[in-house]
N, C-alpha and C positions, 0 to 999 in steps of 0.2 A: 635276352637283350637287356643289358642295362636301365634302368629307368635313368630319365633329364630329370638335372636337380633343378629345384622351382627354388627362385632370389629368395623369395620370403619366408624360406624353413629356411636359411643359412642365415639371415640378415642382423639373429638375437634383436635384443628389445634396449640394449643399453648406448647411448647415442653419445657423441665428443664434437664441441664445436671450434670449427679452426676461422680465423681472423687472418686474411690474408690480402699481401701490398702494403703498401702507404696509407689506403683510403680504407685498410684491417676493414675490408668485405668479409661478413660472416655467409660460415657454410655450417650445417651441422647435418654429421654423419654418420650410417651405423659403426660402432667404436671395433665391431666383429670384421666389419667388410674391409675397412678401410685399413688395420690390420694386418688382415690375413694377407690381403695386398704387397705390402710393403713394410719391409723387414726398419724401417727408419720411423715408423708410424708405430709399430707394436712396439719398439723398443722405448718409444717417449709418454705411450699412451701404458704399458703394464710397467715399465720401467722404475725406478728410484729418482727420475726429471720430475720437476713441476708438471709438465702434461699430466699426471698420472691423474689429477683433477677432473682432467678431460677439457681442461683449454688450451688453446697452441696459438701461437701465433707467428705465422710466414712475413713478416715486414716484408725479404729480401723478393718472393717471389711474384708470378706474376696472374694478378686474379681472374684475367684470361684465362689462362693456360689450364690455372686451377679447376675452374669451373668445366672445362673440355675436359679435365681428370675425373671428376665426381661423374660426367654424363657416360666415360666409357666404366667407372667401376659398377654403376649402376646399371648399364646396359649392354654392357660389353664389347662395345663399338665405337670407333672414334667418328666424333659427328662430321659429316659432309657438306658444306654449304658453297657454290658459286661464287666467290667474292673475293676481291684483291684483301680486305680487311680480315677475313676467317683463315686466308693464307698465312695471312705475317700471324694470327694468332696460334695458327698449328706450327709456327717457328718454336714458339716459345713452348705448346705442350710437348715440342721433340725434347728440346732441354731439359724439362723438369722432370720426363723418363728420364731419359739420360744419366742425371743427377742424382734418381732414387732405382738406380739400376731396373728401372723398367723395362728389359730387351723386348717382348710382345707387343707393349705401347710405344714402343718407340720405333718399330719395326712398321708397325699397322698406320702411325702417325707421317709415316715416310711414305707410304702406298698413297695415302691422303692427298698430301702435297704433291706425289708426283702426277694424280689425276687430274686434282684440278689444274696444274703448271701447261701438263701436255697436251689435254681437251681443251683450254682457254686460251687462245695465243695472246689472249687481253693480261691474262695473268704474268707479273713479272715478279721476280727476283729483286726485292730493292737494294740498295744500298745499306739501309738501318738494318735489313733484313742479314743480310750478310756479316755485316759487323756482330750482329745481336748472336749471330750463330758462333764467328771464328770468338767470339771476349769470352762468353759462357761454355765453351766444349776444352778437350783436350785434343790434339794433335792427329790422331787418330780416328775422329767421329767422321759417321758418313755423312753428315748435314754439312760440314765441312768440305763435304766432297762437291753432293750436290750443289751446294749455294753457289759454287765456285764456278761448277758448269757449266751450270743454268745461267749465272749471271753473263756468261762468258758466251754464251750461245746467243741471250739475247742481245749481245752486241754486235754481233757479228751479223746477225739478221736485220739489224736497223744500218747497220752503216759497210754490210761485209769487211772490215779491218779489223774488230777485232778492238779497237780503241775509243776513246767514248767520246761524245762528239763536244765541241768548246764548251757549249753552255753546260754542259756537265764536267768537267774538266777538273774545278775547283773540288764540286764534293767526291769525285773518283780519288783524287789526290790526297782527300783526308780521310776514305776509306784506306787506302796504302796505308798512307803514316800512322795511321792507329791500330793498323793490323797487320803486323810484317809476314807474319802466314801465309795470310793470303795474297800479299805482294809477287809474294817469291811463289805462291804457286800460282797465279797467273801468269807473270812471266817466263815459266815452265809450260802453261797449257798453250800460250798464243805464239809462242817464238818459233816459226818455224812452218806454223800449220795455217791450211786456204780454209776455208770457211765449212769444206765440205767434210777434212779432217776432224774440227772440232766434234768432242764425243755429244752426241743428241741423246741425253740420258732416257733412253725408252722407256715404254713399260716392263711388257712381257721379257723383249730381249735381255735386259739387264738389272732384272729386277732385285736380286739379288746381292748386285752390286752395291746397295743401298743399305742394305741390313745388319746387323750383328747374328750372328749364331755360333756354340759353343761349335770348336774344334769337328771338323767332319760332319757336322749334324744338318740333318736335311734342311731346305727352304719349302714351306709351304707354295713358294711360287713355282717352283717344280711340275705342279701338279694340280697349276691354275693356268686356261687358257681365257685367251681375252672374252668370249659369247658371257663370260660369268660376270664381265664387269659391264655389258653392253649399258645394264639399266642404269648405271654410273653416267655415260656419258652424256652432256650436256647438250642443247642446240645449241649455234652461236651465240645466240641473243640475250642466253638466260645469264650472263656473268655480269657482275655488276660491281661497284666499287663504293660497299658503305661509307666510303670519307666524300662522298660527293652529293652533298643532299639536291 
């Protein structure tokens, strides 16, 4: 039987610090791990780039999502937390997989979101959230899919129509205009369909739907039934929303 490789024979000793956001939050990482990771990190960190120093700096992205990247390279898990605010911030680490063709992290990052989305009925889909997904992906990302659904579900449960109530009216309308994507496919998901049609993005059932995988290549959710996620799931009480002190 194989031996488990233990982090700290693989981690090397030689460390690169990256400065990431606006507010350039330092992180500093093994230069081996982070690497071997990601084919846009080895390339700037052994490459003929100024990285090659071992400084980087991400102005563009985002020191959330960052810092959710360092906790699953180090641990190899995306972190789980109860919260409307841990939500919008696994928005952003889907993206930044996404971006450094992370298909595992961004696969695992979507199990995430859909846990706490479908254990929390408190949990929503925002607005910013939506946008943040259709401005940052291409045409074809599942977060694109979901946000659409999701957002699309929970309107249809607060007002069964399917359409957003006055006092939201204003910023629905400047979600549209700034993301014709998603215009056109909401207009697509809600024309036609009662409340009971709209797709209820499951877990188990449609897990998959969510994912990237190469050409015929199996899903690990195949061959996951729910008793494995039980210790996942939340009481009511326990979700909470860090922007509300």
């Amino acid at each position: 039987m194989a031996q488990p490789e233990i982090l700290g024979d693989n981690l090397g000793t030689e460390l690169v610090t990256i400065y990431v956001g606006k507010e350039q939050k330092e992180y500093i990482v093994h230069k081996k791990a982070i690497c071997d990771t990601a084919d846009y990190f080895s390339k700037a960190f052994t490459g003929a780039f100024e990285e090659r120093v071992g400084v980087m700096y991400l102005p563009e992205e985002s020191s959330d999502a960052f810092g959710l990247f360092v906790h699953w390279l180090y641990r190899g898990r995306v972190s789980l937390v109860h919260s409307q605010k841990h939500l919008e911030r696994l928005f952003k680490l889907y993206v930044f997989a996404e971006k450094l063709c992370l298909v595992e992290l961004a696969n695992k990052t979507m199990d995430i979101i859909r846990i706490i989305s479908l254990y929390n009925p408190e949990a929503e889909t925002k607005n910013s959230m939506v946008s943040y997904a259709f401005r940052n992906t291409f045409t074809d990302s599942p977060i694109r899919k979901w946000a659409l659904q999701d957002y699309v579900r929970h309107l249809y449960k607060s007002n069964l129509s399917g359409i957003p109530i006055e006092k939201d009216s204003d910023s629905f309308r400047l979600l549209c205009r700034e993301n014709e994507d998603f215009f056109q496919g909401y207009l697509r998901l809600v024309r036609g369909n009662s409340f009971r049609e709209i797709p209820n993005p499951g877990f188990n059932d449609s897990g998959c739907n969510f994912h990237r995988h190469q050409a015929n290549g199996a899903c690990y959710m195949d061959e996951t039934n729910e008793d494995e996620h039980l210790d996942w799931i939340p009481s009511s009480e326990s979700f909470y929303d860090e922007t509300i002190s």
